[in-house]
N, C-alpha and C positions, 0 to 999 in steps of 0.2 A: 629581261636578258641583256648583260652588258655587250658589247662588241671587245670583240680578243684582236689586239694589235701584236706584231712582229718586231721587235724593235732592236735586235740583236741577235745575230749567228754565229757560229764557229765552227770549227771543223776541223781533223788528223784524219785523213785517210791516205793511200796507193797515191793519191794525185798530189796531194802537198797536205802542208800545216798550216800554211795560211789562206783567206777568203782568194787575194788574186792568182796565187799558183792554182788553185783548184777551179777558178773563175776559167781561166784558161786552157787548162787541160781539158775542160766540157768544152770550150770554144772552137778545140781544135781538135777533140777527138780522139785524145793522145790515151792510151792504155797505163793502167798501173801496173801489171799483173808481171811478174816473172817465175822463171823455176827456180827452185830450191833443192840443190842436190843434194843435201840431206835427208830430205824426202826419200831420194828412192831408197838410199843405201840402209836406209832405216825399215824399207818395206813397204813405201805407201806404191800404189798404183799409178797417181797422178803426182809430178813434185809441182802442180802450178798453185802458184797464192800471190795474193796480194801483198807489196810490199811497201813499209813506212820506214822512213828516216827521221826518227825521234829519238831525243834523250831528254828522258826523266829528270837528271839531277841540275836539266836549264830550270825545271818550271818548281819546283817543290826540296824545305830542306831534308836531310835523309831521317828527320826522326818522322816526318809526316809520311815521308815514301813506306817506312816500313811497316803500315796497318794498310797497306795501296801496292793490288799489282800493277803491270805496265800502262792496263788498260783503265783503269781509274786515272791514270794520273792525266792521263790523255783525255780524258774528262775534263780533269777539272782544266787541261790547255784551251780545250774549245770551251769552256764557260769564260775563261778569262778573256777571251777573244770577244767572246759574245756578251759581255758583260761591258767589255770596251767599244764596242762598235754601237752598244745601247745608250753608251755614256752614263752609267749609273756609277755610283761612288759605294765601297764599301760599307760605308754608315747607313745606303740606304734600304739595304738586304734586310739588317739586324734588325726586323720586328715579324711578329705572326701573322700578316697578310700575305709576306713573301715566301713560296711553298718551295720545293724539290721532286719533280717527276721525273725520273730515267725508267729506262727500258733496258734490262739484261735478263739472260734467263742462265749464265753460269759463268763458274771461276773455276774453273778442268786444273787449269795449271798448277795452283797453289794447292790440291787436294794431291796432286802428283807429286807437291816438292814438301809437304809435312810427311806424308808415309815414307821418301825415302830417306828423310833424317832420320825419324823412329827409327830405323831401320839401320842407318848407318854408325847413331847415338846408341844407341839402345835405351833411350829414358824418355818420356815425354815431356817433362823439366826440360830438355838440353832441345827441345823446338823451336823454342821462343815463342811470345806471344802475337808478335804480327799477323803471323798465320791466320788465327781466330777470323780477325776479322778480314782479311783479305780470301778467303775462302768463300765467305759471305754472297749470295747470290743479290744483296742489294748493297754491296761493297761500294758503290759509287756514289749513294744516296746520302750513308751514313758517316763516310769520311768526308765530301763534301759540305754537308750538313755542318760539321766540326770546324771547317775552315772558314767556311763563309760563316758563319753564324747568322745561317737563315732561322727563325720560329717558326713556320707555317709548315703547313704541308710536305711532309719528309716519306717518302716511300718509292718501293721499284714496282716497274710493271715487269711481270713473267709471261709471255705469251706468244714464245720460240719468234719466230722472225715476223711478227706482229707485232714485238713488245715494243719495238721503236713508235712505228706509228697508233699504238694504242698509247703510250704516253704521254705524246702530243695533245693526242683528243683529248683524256682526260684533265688535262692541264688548263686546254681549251675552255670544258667544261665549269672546272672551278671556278675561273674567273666570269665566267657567261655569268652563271647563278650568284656571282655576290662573294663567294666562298674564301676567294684569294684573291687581290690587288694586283701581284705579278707573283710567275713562276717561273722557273728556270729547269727547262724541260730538254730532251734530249736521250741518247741512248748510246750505249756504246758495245766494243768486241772485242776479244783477245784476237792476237794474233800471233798463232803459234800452232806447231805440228802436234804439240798434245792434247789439244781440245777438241781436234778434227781426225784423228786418225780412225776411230770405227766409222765415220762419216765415208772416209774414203775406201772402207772396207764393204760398204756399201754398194759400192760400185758407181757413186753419184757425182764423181770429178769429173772435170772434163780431160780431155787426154789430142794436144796438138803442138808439132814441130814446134809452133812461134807462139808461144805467153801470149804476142799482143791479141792473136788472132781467137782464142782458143774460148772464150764466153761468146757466145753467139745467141743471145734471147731470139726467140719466133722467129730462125733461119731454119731452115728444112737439115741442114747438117749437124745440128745443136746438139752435141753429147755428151753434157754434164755441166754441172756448175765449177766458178775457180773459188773461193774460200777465200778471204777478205774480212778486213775489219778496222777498228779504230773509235773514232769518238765523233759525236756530230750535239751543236750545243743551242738552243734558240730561247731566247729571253720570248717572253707572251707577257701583254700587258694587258689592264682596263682601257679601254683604244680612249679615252674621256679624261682620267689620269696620265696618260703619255703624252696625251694632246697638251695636258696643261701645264707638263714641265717641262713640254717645247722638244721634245724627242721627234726622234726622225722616223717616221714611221713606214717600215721595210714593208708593210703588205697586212693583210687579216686572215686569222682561220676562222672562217666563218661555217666551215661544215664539216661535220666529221661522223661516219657511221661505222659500224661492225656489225660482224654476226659470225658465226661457226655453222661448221656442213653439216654436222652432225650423222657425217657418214664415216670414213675412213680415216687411218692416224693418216697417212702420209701421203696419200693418194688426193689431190683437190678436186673438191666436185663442179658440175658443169654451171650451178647456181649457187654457191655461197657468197663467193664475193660480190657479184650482182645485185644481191642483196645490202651488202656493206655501201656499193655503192649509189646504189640507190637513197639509202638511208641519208648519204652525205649530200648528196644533192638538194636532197628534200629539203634537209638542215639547214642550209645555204641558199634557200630561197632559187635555185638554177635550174637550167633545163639544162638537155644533154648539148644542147644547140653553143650553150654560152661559153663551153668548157671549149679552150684553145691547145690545150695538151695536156697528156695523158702521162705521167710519171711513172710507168708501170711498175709491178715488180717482178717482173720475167726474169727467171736466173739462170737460163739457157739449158733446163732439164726437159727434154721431151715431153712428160705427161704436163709439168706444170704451165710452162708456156702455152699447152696445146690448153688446158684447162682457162687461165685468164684470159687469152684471146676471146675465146667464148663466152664468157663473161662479158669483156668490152661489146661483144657484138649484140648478144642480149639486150645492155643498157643503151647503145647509140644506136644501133641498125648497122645498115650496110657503109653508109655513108660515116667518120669515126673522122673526131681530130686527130692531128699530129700522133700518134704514139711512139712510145722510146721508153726502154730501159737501157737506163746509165751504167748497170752493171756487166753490160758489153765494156765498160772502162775503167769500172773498180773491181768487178768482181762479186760475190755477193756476200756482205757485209752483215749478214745475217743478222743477229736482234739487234741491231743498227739499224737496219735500214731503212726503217720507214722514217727513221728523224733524218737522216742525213739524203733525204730526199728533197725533204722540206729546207732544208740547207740547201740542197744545188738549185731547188725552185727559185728561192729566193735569190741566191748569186744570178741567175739568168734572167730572172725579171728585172731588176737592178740595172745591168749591161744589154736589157731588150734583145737577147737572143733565147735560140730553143736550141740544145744540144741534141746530138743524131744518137740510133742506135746502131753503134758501127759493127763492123763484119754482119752485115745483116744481106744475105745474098737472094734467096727466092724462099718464098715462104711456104706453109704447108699449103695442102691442097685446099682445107678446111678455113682456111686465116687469109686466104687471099685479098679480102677487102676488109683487109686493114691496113691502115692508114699508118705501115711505120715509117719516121723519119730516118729518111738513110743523110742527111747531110742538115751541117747546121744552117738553121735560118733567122737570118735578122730579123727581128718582128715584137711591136710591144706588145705584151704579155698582160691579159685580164684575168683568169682564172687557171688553173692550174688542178690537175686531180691526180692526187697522188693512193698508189695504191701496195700493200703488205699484205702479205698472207704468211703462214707458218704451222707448220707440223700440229697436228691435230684439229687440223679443217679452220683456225683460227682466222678472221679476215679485217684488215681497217683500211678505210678510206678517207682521206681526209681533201676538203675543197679548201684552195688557195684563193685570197685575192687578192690584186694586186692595182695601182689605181690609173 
């Protein structure tokens, strides 16, 4: 089994497009989240979401844009990032060691915007063809695939807000076994009112005065998730190969598990994740003892938070590192998140700090000893466990390390 090196990240989310804007926003705690009054007037419940200031037509030209929605292109901004921060050169993607793992589980918007041409044309001729492929639920995979002219390993992971950090691990995996040299892994999210709206039909938004305050992970007053998204991008190497072409090496995945509750769609049970993380540990050679903070994925929904918490406590006891979910500050960035975890892990190992989970006031009555961080702390960083879960009991955990 090889060892899987870190050797480049990127990132588009609510906090910025670059590694130090978002370095810093974790530093200091700062929220991305605002309202969108279009939301209400349109009929949603909650207008809060996360917000990006990007434009597509800096990164790509418009014949490439138009097989690519917003959220691809955002893609390929944090691969270019992380392909820059790897120091890798174009020429050395182009052979069949170099693979493509992303994490999406849908394109909402572009299935909205062909039906109403149909509709407005009356011909399916008069659509265009970008549509096809940008409708594609591995939309990110396949047009990337075409620019980079990577050969290797070209596919999406689907597995709702797990597919981030399930395509990490599998990416991990590849190269552990021989399979792939490097991959360029990572996941991303639209971000828009038409890919979310039965979500907030749901009743599963959160609903407060101030945006910043309004995602509250394992606070006792937590009532609803905010809806977030963007791109998160991380190069994974042969840690042996990277060594020898003198790359800088950001950290290792050296452990990664999953498993499914195999109990309820939406509902998480009290031992699945547990499971996953246990598995990542194992894989990682660690004890609960070694792991210095807990990346959770708490998305500030009453059952779920109350569901991970339990977990964590399962796996460490009473006594629990640092805990903190970041989407107290982005939001929850859904089949994103597990990769753009592994992103702010790394920016925080990097800068030897641990970011807080803010608005986090008194916890449940159940969660009390646990260990969350309400404030950032200076501290260098060895291990790192980061944790996803996603509709239909889906669970990944992946172990950082960092030297």
């Amino acid at each position: 089994m090889y060892r899987v090196a870190i050797t480049g990240v990127g990132i588009v989310s609510c906090l910025g497009n670059d590694r130090e804007t978002v370095a810093s926003a974790l530093y200091e705690g700062r929220s991305g989240i605002v309202s969108d009054p279009e939301r209400i007037e349109l009929g949603f419940a909650s207008s809060l979401t996360g917000a990006i200031d990007f434009s597509p037509k800096k990164y790509l030209t418009r014949k490439q844009r138009k097989t690519m929605p917003d959220f691809a292109v955002q893609a390929y901004a944090a691969v270019a990032d992380a392909l820059e921060h790897a120091s890798l050169a174009p020429e050395e993607l182009r052979n069949d060691m170099t693979g493509l793992v992303f994490g999406c589980d849908s394109s909402g918007l572009t299935a909205v915007e062909q039906v109403d041409l149909l509709r407005e044309r009356g011909e399916t001729c008069l659509i265009g063809s970008g549509h096809v492929f940008r409708a594609m639920t591995s939309t990110v995979t396949l047009n990337l695939n075409s620019i980079l002219g990577t050969q290797g390993a070209c596919w999406t992971i689907s597995s709702a807000c797990a597919s981030g950090g399930n395509a990490v691990g599998q990416a991990a995996d590849l190269i552990a076994l021989g399979r792939q040299e490097r991959v360029i892994c990572g996941a991303a999210q639209e971000l828009n009112w038409q890919s979310v709206c039965s979500f907030d039909g749901l009743g599963a938004f959160a609903t407060n005065d101030d945006p910043t305050k309004a995602s509250r992970p394992f606070d006792s007053q937590r009532n609803g998730l905010v809806p977030s998204g963007g791109a998160a991008a991380i190069v994974l190497e042969r840690y042996d190969l990277a060594v020898e072409r003198g790359a800088h090496i950001l950290g290792e995945v050296c452990g990664y598990g999953f498993s499914s509750d195999g109990e309820a769609l939406s509902v998480p049970s009290s031992t699945g994740l547990s499971r996953a993380m246990s598995m990542a540990l194992r894989n990682a050679d660690v004890q609960p003892s070694d792991i210095d903070y807990i990346n959770a994925h708490a998305t500030s929904t009453p059952l779920g938070d109350a569901a991970e918490g339990q977990n964590i406590l399962r796996v460490f006891g009473d006594t629990t590192p640092p805990v903190a979910s970041l989407k107290s500050m982005t939001g929850h960035e859904l089949w994103m998140t597990g990769a753009s975890q592994v992103v702010y892990s790394v920016l925080m190992a990097e800068r030897e700090f641990l970011a807080p989970n803010i608005n986090f006031g008194e916890p449940d009555d159940a969660l009390k000893t646990l260990n969350v961080l309400q404030q950032t702390k200076e501290t260098r960083v060895h291990n790192i466990l980061c944790n996803s879960a996603g509709f239909g009991g889906t669970n990944a955990s992946l172990v950082l390390r960092f030297s």
